[in-house]
C-alpha positions as CSV (number, residue, x, y, z in Angstrom):
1,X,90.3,0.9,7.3
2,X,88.0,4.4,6.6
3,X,90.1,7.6,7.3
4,X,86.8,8.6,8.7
5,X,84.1,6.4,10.4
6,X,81.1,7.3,12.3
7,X,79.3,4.7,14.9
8,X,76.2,5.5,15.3
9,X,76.5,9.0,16.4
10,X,73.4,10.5,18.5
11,X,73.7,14.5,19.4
12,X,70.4,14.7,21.7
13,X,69.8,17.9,23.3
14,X,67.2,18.5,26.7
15,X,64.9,20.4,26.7
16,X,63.5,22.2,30.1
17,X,59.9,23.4,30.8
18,X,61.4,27.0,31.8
19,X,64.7,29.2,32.5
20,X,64.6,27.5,36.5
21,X,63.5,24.1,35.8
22,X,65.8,21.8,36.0
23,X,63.7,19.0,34.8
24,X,63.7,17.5,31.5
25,X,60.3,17.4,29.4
26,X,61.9,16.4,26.3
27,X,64.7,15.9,23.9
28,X,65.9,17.3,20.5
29,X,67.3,14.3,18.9
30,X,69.1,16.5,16.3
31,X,71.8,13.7,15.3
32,X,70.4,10.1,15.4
33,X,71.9,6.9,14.7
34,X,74.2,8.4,11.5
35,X,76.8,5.9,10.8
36,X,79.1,6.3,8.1
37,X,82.6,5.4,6.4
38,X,84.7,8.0,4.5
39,X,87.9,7.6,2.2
40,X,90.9,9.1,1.8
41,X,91.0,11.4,-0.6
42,X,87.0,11.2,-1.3
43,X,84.3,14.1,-1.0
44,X,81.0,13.4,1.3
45,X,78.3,15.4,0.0
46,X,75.7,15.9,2.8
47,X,72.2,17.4,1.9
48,X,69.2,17.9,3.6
49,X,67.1,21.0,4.3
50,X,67.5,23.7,7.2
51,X,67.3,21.8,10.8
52,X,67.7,18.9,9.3
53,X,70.5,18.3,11.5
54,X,73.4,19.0,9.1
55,X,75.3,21.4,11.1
56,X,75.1,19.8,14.6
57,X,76.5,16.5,12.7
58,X,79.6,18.6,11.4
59,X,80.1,20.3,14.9
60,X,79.9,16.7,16.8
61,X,82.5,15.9,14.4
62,X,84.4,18.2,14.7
63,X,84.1,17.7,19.1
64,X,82.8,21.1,19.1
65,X,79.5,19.7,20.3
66,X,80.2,15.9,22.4
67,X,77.7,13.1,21.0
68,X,76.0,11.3,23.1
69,X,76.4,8.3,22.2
70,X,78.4,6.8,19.8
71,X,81.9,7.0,17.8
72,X,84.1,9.3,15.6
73,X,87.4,7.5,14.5
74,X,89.6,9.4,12.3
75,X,92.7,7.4,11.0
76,X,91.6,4.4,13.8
77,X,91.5,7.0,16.4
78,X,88.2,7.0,18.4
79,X,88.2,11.1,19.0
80,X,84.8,10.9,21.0
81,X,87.4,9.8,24.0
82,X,89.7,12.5,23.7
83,X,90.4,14.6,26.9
84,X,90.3,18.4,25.5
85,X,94.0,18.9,25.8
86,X,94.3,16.3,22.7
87,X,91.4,17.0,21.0
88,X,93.3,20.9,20.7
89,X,96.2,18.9,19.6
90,X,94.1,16.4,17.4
91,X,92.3,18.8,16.0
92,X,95.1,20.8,13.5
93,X,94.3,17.2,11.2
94,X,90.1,18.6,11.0
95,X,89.3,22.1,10.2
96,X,86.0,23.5,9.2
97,X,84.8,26.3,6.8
98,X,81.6,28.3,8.0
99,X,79.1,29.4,5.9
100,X,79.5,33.5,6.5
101,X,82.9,34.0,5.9
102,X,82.3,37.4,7.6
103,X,80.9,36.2,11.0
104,X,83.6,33.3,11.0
105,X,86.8,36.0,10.7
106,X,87.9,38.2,13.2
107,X,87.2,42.3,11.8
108,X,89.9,43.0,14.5
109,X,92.8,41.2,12.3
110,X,94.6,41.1,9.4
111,X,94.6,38.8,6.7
112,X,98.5,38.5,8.2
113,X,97.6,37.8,11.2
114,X,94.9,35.8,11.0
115,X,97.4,32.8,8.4
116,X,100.4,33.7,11.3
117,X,98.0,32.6,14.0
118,X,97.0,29.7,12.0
119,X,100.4,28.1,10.7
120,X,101.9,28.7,14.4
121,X,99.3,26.3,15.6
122,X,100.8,24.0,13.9
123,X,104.3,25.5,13.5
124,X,104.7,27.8,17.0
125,X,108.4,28.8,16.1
126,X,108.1,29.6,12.8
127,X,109.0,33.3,11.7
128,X,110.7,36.0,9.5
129,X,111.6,35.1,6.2
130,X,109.9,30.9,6.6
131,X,106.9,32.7,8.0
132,X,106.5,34.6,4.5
133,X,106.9,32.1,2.3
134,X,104.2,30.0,4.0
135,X,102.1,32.9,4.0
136,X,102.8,33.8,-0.2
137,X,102.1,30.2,-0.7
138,X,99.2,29.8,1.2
139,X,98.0,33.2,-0.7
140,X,98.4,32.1,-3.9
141,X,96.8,28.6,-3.3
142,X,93.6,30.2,-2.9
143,X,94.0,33.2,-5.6
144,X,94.5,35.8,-3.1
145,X,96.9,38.7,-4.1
146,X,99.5,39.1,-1.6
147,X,99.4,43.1,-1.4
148,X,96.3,42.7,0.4
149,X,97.4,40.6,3.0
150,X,97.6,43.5,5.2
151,X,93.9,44.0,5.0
152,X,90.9,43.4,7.0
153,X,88.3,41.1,6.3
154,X,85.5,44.4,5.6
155,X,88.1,45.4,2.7
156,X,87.4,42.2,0.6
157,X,84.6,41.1,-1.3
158,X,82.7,37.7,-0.4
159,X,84.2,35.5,-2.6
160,X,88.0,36.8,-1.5
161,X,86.6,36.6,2.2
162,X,85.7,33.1,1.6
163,X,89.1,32.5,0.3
164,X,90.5,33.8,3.0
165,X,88.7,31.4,5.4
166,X,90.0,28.4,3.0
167,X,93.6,29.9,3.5
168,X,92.7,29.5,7.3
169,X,91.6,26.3,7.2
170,X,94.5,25.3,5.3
171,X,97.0,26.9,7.1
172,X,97.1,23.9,10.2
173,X,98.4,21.3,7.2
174,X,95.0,19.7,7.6
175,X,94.3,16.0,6.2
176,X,89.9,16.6,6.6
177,X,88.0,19.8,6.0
178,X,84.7,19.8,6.5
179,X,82.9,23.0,4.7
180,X,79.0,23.6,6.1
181,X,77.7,25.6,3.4
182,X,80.4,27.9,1.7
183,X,78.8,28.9,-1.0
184,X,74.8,29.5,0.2
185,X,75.9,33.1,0.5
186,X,78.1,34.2,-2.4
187,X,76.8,35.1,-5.7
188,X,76.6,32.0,-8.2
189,X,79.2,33.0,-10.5
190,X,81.6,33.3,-7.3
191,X,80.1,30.0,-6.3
192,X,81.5,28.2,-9.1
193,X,85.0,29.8,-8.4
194,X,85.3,28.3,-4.9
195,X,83.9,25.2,-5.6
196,X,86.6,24.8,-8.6
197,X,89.2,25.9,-6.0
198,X,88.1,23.2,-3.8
199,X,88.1,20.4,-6.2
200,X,91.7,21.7,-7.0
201,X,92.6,21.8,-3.3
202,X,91.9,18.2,-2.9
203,X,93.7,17.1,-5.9
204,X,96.9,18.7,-5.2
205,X,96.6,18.1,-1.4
206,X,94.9,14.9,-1.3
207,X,92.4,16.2,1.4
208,X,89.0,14.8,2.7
209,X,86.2,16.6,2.7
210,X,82.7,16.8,3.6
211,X,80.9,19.4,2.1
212,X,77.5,20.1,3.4
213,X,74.4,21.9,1.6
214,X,71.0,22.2,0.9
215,X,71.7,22.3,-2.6
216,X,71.8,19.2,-4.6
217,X,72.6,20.4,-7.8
218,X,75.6,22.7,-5.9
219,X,76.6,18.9,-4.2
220,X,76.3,16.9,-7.7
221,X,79.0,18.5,-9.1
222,X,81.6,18.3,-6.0
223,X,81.1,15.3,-4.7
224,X,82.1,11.8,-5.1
225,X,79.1,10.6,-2.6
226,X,76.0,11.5,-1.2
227,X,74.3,11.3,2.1
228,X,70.8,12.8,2.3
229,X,69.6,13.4,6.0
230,X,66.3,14.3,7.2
231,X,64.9,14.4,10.8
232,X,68.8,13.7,12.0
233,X,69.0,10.4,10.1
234,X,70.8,9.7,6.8
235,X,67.7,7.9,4.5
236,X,69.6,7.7,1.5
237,X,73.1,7.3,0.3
238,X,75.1,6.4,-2.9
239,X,77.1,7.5,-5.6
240,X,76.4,11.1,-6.6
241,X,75.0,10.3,-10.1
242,X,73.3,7.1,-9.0
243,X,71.6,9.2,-6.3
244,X,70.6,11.9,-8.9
245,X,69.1,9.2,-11.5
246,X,67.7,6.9,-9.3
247,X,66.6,8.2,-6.1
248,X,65.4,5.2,-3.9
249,X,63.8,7.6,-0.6
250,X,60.7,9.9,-1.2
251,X,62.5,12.5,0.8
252,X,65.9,12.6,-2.0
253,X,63.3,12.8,-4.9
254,X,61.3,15.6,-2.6
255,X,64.7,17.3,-2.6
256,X,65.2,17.3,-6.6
257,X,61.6,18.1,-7.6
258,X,63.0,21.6,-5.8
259,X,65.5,22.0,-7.6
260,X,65.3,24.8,-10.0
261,X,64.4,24.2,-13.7
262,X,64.7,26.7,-16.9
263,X,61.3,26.1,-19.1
């Protein structure tokens, strides 16, 4: 059995003629048909271009958006039939990882109190002296400094905001993350940093990922396999080298023609 399998998930959204109508004239199909099978321990790279359909995929996974049709089973469960009280619950085992660090933390809390809120979702009486060792651990794990902790997120670069975020994510005891574009707005040389911390991550936690990007050359490195989306539908999919040096869709080799060359 996958950890992670998805049935032939559609995300369609209406659309309405004007503010009153409540007609529809037509539909977005930004997720349509995408069926795929995850392993334990492995790292989905997804690529495609902007509105592609990348990010409304990762939310209907993550039942922040309901498909329309189909099925999301993590570990044999079928989450798309989760009332919202258990998909709370369900939902410690799945965290995500935005692209803007910035937007994605609260500028109102500390990095303190944005882990405490975290591990207490998963551990609600935890506190004092267990508290802060959960909280110098998680620190360290992402190569934060733990004098800062009682910052806020406007006193920290990019790259430590980021790793704040991953220390958020982390902090539920999560089994899948799925990261939408972590890196598109940090320098490259900080790039490479969080990308090695995330390969590191999964090895010493055993975690699934999917990590989702525009970049191909970004997703080559990280990834195990690769699913290349366009127009909501996965057209190609393989091993990450095999995809690189034989593309079999016009759309993947559209995608590394792009890619940057020196020369």
């Amino acid at each position: 059995m996958s950890f992670l399998e998805l049935q032939d998930i559609k995300t369609h959204f209406p659309v309405r003629k004007g503010m009153l109508s409540k007609k529809n004239t037509d539909t977005v199909k930004a997720v349509d048909g995408i069926s795929l099978k995850i392993q334990q321990g492995e790292i989905l790279g997804l690529v495609g271009e902007s509105g592609c359909g990348k990010s409304t995929l990762s939310r209907t996974i993550m039942q922040l958006i309901p498909a329309t049709s189909g099925g999301v089973i993590l570990e044999g469960q079928n989450l798309s039939t989760l009332p919202s009280g258990q998909i709370r619950k369900r939902r410690l085992d799945f965290q995500m990882i935005f692209q803007d660090p910035y937007a994605s933390l609260n500028p109102r809390m500390t990095v303190f109190s944005t882990l405490a809120e975290a591990i207490r979702q998963r551990h609600p009486k935890l506190s004092g002296e267990a508290l802060d060792e959960m909280m110098e651990k998680l620190m360290s794990r992402v190569g934060l400094d733990l004098r800062s902790i009682r910052k806020y997120p406007h006193e920290f670069s990019g790259g430590q905001r980021q790793r704040i975020a991953i220390a958020r994510a982390l902090a539920t005891e999560p089994k899948l993350i799925i990261a939408d574009e972590p890196v598109s707005a940090l320098d490259v040389s900080i790039q490479s940093q969080i990308i090695n911390l995330l390969l590191q991550l999964r090895k010493e936690l055993n975690l699934t990922m999917i990590f989702i990007s525009h970049d191909l050359s970004v997703v080559r490195y990280i990834a195990d396999n690769i699913a290349v989306m366009h127009l909501g539908k996965i057209v190609e999919y393989g091993e990450a080298e095999q995809v690189f040096n034989s593309p079999q869709h016009p759309y993947t080799q559209t995608l590394l023609d792009a890619i940057p060359q020196i020369g």
